[in-house]
C-alpha positions in Angstrom: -17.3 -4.0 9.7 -16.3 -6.0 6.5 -18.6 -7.8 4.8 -17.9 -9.8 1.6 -20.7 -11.5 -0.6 -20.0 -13.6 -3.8 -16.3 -12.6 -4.4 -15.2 -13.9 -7.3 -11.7 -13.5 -9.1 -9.8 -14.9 -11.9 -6.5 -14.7 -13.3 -5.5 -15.6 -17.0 -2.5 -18.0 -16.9 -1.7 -19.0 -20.4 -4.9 -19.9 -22.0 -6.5 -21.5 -18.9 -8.8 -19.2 -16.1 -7.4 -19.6 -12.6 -10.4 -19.0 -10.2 -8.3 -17.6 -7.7 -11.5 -16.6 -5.6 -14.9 -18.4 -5.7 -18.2 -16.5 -4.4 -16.7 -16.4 -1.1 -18.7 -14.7 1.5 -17.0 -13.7 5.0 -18.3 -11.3 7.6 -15.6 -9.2 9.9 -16.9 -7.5 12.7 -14.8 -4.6 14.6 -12.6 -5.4 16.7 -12.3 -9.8 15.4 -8.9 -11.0 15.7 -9.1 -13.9 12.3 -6.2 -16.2 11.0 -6.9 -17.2 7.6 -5.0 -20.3 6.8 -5.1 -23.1 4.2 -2.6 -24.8 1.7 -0.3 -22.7 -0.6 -3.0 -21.2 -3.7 -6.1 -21.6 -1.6 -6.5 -17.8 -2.0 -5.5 -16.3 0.9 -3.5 -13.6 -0.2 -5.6 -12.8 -3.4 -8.2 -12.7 -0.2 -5.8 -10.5 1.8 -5.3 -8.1 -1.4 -8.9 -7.2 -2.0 -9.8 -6.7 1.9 -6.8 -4.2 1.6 -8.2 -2.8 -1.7 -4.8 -3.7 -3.6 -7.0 -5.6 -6.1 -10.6 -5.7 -7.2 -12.7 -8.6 -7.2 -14.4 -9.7 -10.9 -17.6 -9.7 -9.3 -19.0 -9.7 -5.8 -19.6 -6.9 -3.3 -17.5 -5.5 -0.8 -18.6 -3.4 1.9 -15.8 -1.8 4.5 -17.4 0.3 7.1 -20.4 0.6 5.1 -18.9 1.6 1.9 -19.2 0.0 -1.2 -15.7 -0.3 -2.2 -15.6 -2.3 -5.5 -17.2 0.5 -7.7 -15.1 3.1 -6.5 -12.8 4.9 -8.5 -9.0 4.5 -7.4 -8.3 7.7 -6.6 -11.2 7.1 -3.5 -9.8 3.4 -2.8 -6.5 4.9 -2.0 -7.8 7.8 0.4 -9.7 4.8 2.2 -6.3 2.1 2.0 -4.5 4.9 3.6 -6.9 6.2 6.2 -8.2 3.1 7.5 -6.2 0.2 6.6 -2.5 -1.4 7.8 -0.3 -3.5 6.2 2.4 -5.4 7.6 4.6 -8.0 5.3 6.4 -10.9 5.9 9.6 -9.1 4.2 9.4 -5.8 6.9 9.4 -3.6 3.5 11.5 -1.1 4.9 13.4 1.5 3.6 16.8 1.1 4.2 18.5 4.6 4.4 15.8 5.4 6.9 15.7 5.4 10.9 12.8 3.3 12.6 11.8 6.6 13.4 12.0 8.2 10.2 10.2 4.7 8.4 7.2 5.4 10.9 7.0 8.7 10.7 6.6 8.0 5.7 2.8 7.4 6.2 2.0 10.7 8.2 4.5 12.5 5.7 2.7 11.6 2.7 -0.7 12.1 4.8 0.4 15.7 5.4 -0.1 15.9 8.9 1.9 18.9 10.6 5.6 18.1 11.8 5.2 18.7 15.0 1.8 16.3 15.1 4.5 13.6 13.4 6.7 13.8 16.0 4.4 13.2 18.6 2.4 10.3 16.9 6.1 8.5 15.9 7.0 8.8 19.3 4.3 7.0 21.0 3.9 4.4 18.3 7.5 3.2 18.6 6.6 3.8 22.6 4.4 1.0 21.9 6.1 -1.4 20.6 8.9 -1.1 23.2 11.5 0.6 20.3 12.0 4.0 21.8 15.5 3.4 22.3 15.8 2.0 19.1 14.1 4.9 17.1 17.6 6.3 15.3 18.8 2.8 14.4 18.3 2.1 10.8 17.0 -1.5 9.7 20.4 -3.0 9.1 21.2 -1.7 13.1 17.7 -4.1 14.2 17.3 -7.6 14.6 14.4 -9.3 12.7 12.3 -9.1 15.5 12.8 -5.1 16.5 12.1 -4.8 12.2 9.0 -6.3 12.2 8.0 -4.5 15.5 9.1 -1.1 13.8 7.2 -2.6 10.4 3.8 -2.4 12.6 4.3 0.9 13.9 4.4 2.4 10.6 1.0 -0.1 9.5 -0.2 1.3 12.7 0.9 5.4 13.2 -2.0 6.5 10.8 -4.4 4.6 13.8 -6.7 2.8 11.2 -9.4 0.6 12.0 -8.2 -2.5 10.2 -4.5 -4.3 10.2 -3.8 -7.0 7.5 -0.4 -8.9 8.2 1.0 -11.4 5.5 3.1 -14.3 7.4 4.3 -11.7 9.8 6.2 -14.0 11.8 7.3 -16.2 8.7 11.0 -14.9 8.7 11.5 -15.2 12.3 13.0 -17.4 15.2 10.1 -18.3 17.5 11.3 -15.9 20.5 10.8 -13.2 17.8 7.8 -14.2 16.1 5.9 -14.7 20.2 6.9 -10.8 20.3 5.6 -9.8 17.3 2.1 -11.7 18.1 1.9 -10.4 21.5 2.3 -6.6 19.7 -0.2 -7.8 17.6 -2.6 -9.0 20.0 -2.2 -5.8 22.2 -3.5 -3.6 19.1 -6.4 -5.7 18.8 -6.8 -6.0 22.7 -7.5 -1.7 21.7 -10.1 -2.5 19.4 -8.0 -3.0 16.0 -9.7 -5.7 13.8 -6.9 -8.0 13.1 -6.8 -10.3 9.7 -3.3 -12.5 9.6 -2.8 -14.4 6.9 -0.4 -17.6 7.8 1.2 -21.1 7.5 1.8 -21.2 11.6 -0.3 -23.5 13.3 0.8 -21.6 16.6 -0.3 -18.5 15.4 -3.4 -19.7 13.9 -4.4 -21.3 16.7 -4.2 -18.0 19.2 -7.1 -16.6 16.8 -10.1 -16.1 18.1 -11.3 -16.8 14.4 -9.9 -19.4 12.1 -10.6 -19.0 8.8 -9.5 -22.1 6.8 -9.7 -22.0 2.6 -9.2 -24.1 0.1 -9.6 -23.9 -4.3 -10.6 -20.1 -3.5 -13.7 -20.7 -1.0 -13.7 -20.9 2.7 -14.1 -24.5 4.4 -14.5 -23.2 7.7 -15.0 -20.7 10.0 
C-alpha cells in the first residue's frame, strides 16, 4: 500500500521556486495497475522519484507498506528501494559489457544472495519474459524490444512488491512497445502494483487507473 498526503517539492531555478510538487495526495493499493500522464513538467517524474525513494519530498508524508519513509535515514531508504521497489527506464540502462543474464543476475549480486540461488532466480526471470535463449547475448546482440524485456527482469529478479517504469515503451516501434506492456501486465496480473509513467495514450488507456497531473497536482483520478 502507498499512500501519499500533502507532498510538496520545490526546486531552486535561478532565483525563482519551481513547485515541482503541490500537496498532492494519491492512494496506491496492492496489486493497482496506474498510468500517470499529463503534459511535459506536470510532475510526473519528480512524482515517480519520490514513490521510488530517489528524492524526498519538502514536506508531506509518505507511507510504503506502512512505513514512514520521508524521515528515514538513507542508509534505510536504500535497503527498502532495493528490497521492494523496481525500476525500469525509458533508456534500458544497461550495462554494456554484460550478458542479459549477467545484467539480471547485478541486483542479486549486490544483494548477496548465494550463487547458486542467482542462477536459479536469473533463469526463471529471463524464462519469463520469453529471453532464455537470449540470456548470453549482450545488449548490442538484442533488439530494443528483447532490451527492454531483459531491463524488467533485472527491475523484477529481486521479486519486489512495487515496479515504477519511466516511458518504457517510449524508444520503441509499436510491435515492441505491445510486448513490453503485455510483460508488464503479466507481473501485475501476479499481484505486482504497477506505476508507468507516460506520454502514450495507448498505454495509458490499458490502465486500470489513470492518473492525470498538471502544475504539480493531480486533476484526476
Amino acid at each position: 500500500m502507498i499512500e501519499l498526503h500533502g507532498i510538496e517539492r520545490r526546486f531552486q531555478v535561478g532565483d525563482q521556486v519551481v513547485h515541482a510538487l503541490r500537496d498532492l495526495d494519491l492512494t496506491l493499493a496492492d496489486g493497482d495497475y496506474a498510468a500517470v500522464m499529463g503534459p511535459s513538467g506536470s510532475g510526473k517524474s519528480t512524482l515517480l522519484n519520490i514513490l521510488g525513494l530517489l528524492d524526498r519530498p519538502d514536506a508531506g508524508s509518505y507511507r510504503l507498506d506502512g512505513i514512514e519513509t520521508t524521515r528515514l535515514p538513507e542508509e534505510r531508504r536504500a535497503r527498502l528501494r532495493r528490497e521492494r521497489i523496481g525500476f525500469v527506464f525509458q533508456a534500458f540502462h544497461l550495462i554494456p559489457r554484460l550478458t542479459a543474464a549477467e545484467n539480471v543476475e547485478l541486483p542479486l549480486t549486490l544483494a548477496g544472495r548465494p550463487v547458486r540461488e542467482r542462477r536459479q532466480q536469473v533463469a526463471a526471470a529471463l524464462e519469463a519474459m520469453g529471453l532464455t535463449p537470449r540470456a548470453d547475448h549482450r545488449p548490442d546482440q538484442l533488439s530494443g524490444g528483447q532490451r527492454q524485456r531483459v531491463a524488467i527482469a533485472r527491475a523484477t529478479v529481486t521479486r519486489p512488491g512495487l515496479l515504477l517504469a519511466d516511458e518504457p515503451t517510449g524508444n520503441l516501434d509499436r510491435a515492441s512497445g505491445d510486448d513490453v506492456i503485455a510483460a508488464l501486465e503479466a507481473l501485475n496480473a501476479q499481484g505486482l502494483t504497477l506505476v508507468v509513467v507516460t506520454h502514450d495514450q495507448h498505454l495509458g488507456e490499458r490502465a486500470r487507473r489513470r492518473i492525470h497531473m498538471d502544475d504539480g497536482a493531480v486533476l484526476a483520478d
